[in-house]
GUGU-960882 format. One line per 3 residues: number of its first residue (from 1); for each residue x, y, z of N, C-alpha, C. Coordinates in nm, 3 decimals. Layout:
GUGU-960882
NUM> X:Y:Z:X:Y:Z:X:Y:Z; ...
***
This chain:
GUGU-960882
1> -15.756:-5.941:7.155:-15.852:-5.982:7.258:-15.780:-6.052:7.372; -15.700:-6.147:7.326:-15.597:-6.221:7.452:-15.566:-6.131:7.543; -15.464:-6.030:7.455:-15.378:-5.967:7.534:-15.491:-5.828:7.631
4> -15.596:-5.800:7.605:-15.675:-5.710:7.662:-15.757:-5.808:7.783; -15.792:-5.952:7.761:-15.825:-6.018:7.877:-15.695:-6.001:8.019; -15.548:-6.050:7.938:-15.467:-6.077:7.998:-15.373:-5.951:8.046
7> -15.395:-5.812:8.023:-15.373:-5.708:8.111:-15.492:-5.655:8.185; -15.619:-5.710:8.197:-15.753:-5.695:8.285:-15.690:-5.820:8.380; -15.694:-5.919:8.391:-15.637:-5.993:8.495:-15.498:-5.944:8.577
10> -15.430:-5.960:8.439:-15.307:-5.889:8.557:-15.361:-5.769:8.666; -15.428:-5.708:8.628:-15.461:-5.567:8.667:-15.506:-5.632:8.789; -15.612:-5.673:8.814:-15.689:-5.738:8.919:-15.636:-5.838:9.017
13> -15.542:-5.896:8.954:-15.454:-6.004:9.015:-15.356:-5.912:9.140; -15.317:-5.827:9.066:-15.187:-5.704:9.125:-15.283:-5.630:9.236; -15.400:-5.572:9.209:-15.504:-5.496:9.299:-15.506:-5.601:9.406
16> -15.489:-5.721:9.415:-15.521:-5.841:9.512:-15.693:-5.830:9.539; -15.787:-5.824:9.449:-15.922:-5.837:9.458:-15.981:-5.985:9.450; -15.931:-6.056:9.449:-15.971:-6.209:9.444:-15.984:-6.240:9.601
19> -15.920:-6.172:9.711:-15.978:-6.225:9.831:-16.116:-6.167:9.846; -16.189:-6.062:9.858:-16.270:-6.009:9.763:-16.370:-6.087:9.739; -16.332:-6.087:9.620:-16.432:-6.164:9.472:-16.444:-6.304:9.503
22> -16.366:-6.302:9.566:-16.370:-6.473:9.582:-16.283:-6.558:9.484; -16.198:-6.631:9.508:-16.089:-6.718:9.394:-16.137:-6.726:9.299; -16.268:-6.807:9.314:-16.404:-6.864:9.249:-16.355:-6.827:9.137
25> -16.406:-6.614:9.128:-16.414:-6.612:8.979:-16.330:-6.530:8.920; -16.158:-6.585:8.940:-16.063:-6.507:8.928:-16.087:-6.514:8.784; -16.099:-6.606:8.714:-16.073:-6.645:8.567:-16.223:-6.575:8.513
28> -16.303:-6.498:8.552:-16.442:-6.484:8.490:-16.453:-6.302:8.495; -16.369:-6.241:8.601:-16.366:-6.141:8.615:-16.284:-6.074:8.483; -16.406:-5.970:8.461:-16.376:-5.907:8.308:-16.485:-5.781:8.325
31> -16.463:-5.699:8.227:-16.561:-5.574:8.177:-16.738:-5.687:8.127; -16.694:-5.807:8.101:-16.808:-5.833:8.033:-16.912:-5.922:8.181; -16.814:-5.989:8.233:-16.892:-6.006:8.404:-16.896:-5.906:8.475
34> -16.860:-5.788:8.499:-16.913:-5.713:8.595:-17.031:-5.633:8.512; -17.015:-5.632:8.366:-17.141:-5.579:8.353:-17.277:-5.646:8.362; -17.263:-5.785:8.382:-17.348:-5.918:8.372:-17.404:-5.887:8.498
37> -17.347:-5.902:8.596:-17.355:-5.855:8.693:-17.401:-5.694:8.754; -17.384:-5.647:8.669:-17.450:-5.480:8.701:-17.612:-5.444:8.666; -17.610:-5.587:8.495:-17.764:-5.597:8.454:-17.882:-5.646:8.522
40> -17.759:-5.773:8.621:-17.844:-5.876:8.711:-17.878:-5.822:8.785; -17.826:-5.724:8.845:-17.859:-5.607:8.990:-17.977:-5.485:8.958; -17.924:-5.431:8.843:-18.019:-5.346:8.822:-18.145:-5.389:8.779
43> -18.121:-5.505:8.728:-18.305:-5.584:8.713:-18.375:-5.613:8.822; -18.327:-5.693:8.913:-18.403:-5.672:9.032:-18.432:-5.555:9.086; -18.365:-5.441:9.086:-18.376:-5.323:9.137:-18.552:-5.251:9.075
46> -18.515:-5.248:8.942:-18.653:-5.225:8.830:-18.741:-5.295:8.876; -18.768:-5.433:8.907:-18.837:-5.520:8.909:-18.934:-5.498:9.034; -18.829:-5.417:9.124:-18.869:-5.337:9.297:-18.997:-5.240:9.265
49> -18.901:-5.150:9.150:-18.928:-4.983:9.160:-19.067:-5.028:9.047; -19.098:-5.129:8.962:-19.214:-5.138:8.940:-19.335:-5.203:8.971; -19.315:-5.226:9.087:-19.388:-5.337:9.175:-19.438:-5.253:9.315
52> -19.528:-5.198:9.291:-19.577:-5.013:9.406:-19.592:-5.130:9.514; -19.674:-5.231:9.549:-19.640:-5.289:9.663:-19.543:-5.343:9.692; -19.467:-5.412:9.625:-19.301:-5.429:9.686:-19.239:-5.301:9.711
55> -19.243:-5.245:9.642:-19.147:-5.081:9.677:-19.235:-5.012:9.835; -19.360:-5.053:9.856:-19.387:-4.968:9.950:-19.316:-5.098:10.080; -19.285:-5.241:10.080:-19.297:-5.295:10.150:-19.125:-5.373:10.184
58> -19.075:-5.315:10.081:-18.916:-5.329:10.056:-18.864:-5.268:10.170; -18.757:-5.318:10.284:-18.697:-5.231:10.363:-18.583:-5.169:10.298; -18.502:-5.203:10.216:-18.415:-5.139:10.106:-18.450:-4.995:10.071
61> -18.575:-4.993:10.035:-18.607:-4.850:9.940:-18.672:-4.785:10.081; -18.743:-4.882:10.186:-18.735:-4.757:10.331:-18.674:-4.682:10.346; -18.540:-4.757:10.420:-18.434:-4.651:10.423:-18.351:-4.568:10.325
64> -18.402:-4.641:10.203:-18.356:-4.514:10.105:-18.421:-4.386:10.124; -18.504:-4.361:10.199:-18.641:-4.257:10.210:-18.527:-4.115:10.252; -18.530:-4.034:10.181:-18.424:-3.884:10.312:-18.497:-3.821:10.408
67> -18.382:-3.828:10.478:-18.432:-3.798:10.612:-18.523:-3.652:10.637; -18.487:-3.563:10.507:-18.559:-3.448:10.501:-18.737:-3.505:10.517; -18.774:-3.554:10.457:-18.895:-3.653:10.373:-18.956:-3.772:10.508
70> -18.883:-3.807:10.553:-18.914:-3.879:10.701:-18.924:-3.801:10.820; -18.824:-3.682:10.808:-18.897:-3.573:10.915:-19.045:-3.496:10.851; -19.051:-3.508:10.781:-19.155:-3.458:10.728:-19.317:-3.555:10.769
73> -19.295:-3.660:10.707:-19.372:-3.752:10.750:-19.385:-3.780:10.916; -19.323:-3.779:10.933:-19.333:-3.832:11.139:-19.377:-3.693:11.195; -19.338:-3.589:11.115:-19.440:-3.413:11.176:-19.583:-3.460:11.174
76> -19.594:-3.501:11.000:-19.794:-3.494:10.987:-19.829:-3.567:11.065; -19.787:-3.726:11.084:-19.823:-3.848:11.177:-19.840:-3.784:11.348; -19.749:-3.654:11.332:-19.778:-3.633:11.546:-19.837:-3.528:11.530
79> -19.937:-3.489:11.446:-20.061:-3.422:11.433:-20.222:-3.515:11.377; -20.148:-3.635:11.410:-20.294:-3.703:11.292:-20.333:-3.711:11.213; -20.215:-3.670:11.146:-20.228:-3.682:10.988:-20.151:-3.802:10.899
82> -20.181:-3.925:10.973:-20.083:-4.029:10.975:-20.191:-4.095:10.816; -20.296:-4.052:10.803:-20.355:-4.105:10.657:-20.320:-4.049:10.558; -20.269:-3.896:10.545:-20.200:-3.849:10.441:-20.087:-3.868:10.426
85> -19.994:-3.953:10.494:-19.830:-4.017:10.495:-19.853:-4.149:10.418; -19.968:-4.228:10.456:-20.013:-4.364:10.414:-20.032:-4.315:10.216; -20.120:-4.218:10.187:-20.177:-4.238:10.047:-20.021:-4.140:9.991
88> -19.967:-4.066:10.085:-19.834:-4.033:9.983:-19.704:-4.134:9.980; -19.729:-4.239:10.070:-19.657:-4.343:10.068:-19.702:-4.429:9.928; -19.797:-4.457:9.894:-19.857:-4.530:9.839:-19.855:-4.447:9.668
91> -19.916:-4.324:9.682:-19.848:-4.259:9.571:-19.701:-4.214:9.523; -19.657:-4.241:9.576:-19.501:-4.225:9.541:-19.414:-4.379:9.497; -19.491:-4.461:9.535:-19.494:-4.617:9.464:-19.536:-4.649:9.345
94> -19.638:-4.582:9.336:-19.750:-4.595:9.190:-19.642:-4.428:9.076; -19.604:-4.387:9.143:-19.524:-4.300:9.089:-19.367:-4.373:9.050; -19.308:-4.437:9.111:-19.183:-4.506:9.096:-19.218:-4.599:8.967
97> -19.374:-4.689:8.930:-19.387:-4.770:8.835:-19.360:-4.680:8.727; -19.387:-4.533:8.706:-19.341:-4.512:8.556:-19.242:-4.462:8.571; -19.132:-4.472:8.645:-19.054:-4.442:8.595:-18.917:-4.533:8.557
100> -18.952:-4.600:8.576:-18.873:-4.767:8.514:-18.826:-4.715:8.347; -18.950:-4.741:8.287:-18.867:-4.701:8.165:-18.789:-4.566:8.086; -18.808:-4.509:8.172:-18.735:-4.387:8.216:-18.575:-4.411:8.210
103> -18.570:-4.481:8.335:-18.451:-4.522:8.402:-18.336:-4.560:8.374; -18.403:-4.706:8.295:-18.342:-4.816:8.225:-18.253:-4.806:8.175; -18.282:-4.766:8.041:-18.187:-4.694:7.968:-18.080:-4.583:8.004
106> -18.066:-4.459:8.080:-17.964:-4.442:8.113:-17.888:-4.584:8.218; -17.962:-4.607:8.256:-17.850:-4.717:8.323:-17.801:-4.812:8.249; -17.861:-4.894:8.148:-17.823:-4.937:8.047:-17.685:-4.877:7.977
109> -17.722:-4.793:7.962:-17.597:-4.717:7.893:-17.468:-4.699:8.005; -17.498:-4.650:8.096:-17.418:-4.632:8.159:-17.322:-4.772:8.193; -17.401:-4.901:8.199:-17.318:-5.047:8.235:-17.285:-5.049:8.098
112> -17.298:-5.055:7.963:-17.276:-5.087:7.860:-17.120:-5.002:7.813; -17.103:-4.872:7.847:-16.999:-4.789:7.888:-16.895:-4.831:7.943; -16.911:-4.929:7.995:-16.777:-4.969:8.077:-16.663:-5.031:8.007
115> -16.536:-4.963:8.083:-16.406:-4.990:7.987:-16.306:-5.075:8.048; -16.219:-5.102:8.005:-16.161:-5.224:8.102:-16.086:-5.167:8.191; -16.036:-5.000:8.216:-15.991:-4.953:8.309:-16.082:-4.950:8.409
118> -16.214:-4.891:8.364:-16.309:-4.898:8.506:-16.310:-5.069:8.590; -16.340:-5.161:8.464:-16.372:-5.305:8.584:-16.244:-5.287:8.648; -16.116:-5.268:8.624:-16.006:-5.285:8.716:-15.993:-5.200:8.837
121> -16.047:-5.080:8.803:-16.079:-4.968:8.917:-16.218:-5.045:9.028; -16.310:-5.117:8.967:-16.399:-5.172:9.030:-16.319:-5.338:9.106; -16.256:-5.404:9.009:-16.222:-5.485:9.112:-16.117:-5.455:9.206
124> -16.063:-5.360:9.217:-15.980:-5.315:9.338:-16.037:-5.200:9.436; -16.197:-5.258:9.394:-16.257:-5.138:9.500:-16.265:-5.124:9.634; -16.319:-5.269:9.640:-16.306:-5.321:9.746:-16.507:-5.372:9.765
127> -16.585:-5.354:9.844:-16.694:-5.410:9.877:-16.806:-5.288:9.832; -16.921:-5.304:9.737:-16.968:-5.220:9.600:-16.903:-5.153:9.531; -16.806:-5.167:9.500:-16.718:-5.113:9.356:-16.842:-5.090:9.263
130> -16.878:-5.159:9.236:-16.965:-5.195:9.132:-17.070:-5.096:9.098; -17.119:-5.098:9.257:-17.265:-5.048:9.250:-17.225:-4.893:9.277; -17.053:-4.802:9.319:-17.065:-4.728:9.295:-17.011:-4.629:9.215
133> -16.965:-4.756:9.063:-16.941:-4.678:8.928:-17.043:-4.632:8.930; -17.135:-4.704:8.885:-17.274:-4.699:8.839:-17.337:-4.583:8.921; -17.381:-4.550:9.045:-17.398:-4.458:9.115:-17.343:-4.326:9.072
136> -17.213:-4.330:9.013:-17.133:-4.214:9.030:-17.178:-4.148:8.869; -17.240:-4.235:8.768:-17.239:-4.284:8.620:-17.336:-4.161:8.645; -17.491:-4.230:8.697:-17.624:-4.232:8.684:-17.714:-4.122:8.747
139> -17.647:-4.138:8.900:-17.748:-4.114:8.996:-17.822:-3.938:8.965; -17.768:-3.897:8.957:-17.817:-3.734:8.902:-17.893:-3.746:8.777; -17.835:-3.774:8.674:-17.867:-3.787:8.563:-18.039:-3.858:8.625
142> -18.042:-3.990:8.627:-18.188:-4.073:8.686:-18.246:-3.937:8.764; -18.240:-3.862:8.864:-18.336:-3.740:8.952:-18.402:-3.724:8.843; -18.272:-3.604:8.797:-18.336:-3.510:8.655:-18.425:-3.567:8.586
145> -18.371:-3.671:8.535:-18.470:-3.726:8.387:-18.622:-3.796:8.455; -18.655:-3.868:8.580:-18.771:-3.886:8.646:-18.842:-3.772:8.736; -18.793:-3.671:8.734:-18.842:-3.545:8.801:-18.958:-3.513:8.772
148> -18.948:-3.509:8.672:-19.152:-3.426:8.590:-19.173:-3.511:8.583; -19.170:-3.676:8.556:-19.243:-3.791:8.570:-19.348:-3.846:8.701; -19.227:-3.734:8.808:-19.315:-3.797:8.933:-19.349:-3.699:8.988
151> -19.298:-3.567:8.974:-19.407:-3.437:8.974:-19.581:-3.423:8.944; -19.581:-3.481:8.783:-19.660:-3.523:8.711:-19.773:-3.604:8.822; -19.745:-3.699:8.850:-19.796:-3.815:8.899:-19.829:-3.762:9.004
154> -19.738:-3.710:9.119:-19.814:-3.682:9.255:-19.916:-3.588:9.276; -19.879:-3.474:9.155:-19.998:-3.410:9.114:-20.133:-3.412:9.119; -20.133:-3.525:8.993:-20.259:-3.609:8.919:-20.300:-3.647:9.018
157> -20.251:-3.707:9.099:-20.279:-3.800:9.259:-20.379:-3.670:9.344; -20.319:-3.571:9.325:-20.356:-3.435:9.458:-20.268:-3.445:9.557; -20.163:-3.546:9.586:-20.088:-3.560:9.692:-20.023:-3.416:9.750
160> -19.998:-3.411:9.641:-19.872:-3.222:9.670:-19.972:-3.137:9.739; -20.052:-3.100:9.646:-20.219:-3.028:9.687:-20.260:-3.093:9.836; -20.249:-3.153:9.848:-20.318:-3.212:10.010:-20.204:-3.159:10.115
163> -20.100:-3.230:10.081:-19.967:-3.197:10.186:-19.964:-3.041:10.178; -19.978:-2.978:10.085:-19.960:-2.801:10.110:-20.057:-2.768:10.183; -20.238:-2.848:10.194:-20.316:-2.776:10.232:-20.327:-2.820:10.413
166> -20.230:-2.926:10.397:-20.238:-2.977:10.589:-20.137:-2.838:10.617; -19.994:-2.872:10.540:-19.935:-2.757:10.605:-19.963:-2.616:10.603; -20.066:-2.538:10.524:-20.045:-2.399:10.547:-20.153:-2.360:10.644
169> -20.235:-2.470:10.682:-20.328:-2.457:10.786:-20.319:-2.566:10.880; -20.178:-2.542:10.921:-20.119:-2.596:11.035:-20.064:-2.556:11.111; -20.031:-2.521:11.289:-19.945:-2.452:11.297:-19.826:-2.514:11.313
172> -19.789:-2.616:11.235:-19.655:-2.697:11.246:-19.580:-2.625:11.112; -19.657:-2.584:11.022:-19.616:-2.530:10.872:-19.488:-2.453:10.902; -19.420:-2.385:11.032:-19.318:-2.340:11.042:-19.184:-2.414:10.999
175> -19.212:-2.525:11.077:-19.124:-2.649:11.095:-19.063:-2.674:10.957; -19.201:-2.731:10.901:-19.222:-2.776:10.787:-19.177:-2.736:10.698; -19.154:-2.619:10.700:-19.114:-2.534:10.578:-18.958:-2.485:10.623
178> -18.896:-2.516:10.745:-18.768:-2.514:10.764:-18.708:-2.677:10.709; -18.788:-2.758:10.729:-18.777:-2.902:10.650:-18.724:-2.861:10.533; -18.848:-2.816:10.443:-18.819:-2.816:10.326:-18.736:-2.746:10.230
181> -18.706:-2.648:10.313:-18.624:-2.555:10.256:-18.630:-2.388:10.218; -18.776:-2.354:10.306:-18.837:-2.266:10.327:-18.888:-2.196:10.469; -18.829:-2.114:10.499:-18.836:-2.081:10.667:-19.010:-1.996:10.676
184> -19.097:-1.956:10.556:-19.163:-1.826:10.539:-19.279:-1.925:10.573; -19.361:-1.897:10.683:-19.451:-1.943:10.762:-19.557:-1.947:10.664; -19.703:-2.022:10.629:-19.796:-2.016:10.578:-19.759:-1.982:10.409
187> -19.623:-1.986:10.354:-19.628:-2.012:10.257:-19.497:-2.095:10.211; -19.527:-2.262:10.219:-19.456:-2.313:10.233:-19.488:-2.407:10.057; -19.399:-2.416:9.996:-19.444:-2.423:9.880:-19.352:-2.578:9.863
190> -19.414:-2.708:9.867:-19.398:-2.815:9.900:-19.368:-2.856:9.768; -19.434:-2.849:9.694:-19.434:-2.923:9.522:-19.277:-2.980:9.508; -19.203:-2.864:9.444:-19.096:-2.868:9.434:-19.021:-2.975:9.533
193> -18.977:-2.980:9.651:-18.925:-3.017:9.749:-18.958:-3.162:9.764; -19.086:-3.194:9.775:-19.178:-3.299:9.815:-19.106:-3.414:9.628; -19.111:-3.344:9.550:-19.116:-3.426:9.416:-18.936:-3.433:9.458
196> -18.856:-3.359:9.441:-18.725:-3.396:9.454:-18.715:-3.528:9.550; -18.745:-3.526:9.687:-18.760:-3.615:9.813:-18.790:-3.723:9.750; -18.880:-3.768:9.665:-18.982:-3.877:9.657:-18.887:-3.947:9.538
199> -18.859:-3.867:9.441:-18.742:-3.921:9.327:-18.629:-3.955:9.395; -18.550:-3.923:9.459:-18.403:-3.894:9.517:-18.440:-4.062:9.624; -18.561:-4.067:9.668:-18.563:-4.218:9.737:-18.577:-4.322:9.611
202> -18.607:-4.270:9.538:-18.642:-4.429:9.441:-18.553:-4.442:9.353; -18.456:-4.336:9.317:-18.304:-4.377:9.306:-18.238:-4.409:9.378; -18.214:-4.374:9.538:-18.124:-4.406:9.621:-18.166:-4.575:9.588
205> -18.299:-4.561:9.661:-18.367:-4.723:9.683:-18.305:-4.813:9.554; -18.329:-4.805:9.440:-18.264:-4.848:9.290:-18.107:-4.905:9.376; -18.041:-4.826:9.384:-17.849:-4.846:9.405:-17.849:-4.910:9.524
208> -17.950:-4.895:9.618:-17.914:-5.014:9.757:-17.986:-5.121:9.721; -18.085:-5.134:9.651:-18.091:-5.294:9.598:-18.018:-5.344:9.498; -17.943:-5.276:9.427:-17.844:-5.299:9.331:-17.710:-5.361:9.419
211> -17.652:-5.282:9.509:-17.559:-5.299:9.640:-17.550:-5.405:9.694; -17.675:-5.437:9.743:-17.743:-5.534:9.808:-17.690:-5.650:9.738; -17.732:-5.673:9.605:-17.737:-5.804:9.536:-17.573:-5.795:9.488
214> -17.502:-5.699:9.439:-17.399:-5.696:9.450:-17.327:-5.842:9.551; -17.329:-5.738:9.685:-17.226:-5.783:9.783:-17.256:-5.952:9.780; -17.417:-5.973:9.779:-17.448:-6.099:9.860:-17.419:-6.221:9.728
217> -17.389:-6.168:9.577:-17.365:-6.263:9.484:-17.244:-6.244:9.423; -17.176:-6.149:9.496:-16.980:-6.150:9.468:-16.925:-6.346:9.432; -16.979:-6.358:9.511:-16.932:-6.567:9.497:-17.008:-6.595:9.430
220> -17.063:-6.595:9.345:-17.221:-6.685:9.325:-17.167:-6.630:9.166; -17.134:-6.757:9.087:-17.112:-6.756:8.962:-17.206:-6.730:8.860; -17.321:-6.750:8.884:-17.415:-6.731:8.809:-17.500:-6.572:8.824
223> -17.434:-6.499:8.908:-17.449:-6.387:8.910:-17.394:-6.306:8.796; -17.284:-6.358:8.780:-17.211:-6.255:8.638:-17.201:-6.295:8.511; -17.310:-6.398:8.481:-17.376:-6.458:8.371:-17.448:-6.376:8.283
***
């Protein structure tokens, strides 16, 4: 155990990551604090993604939104269809609450995974090391496995069903369907596309509030507690 603390320091010491990390926690930096620290991040993150009004009101998981999915939205809004952006905003929040426990656990696993080559690869990362093992671990894996969770959900909602029925009796549905990934006018088949978009933000959103708390508790000792 000594000698596995004391070639993880060397390691980190040699990377010169303590200007970094901060001096602070030259002596604390280990596989077992950055995962302390990966739990502390990803809990707040969960804590976001199950909280449909914080997640709709979070600027973090905003701009996690893709830009495919925001051109999409700012089309319906410059036709007046700025109330069906509002209840798929709102359903795609109430959709993010189940999928927490979904989530968890691969991410769980994935911080629990960590070997003392990775924290050394992470403390010589430089500024989110951290947040993008974990990213690199997860992020696909999390789509896939919440996909039919929030398929499911926007469904149940009618959301998909509504957004197909503005666009195929629209004449913006061209656009729209070059958005999405479909050039074929009046049959623009949203489901698919619309559920990828809506998952792919509430993971992104997940890793930039993870990021987030990262960078801003690098000093803050009680972060990797």
């Amino acid at each position: 155990m000594k000698k596995t603390v004391f070639v993880l320091t060397a390691g980190i010491l040699a990377a010169g990551s303590l200007a970094s990390c901060g001096s602070n926690l030259g002596g604390t930096m280990g596989v077992g604090a950055l995962q302390n620290l990966l739990f502390n991040a990803s809990s707040q993150g969960f804590n976001i993604l199950g909280n449909p009004q914080e997640f709709m009101t979070n600027a973090l998981i905003e701009s996690a939104m893709p830009e495919e999915l925001r051109k999409v939205n700012n089309t319906l809004e410059s036709v007046g269809l700025g109330n069906l952006v509002k209840k798929e905003k709102q359903y795609i929040a109430e959709a993010a609450k189940l999928t927490v426990n979904t989530s968890k656990p691969i991410v769980t696993q994935a911080i629990r995974e960590m070997t003392v080559t990775d924290a050394i690869n992470i403390a010589s990362g430089g500024k989110g090391a951290a947040t993008a093992y974990l990213k690199n671990k997860t992020r696909e894996k999390l789509i896939d496995a919440i996909q039919p969770q929030v398929d499911a959900k926007l469904n149940e909602y009618g959301i998909v069903k509504s957004v197909n029925t503005a666009l195929s009796g629209s004449s913006i549905s061209g656009i729209l369907g070059t958005i999405l990934g479909t050039d074929k006018k009046n049959n623009v088949n949203a489901a698919s596309p619309i559920t990828r978009l809506a998952s792919e933000q509430m993971v992104n959103g997940l890793f930039y509030v993870i990021e987030n708390y990262e960078v801003n508790n690098v000093a803050n000792p009680n972060a990797w507690k």
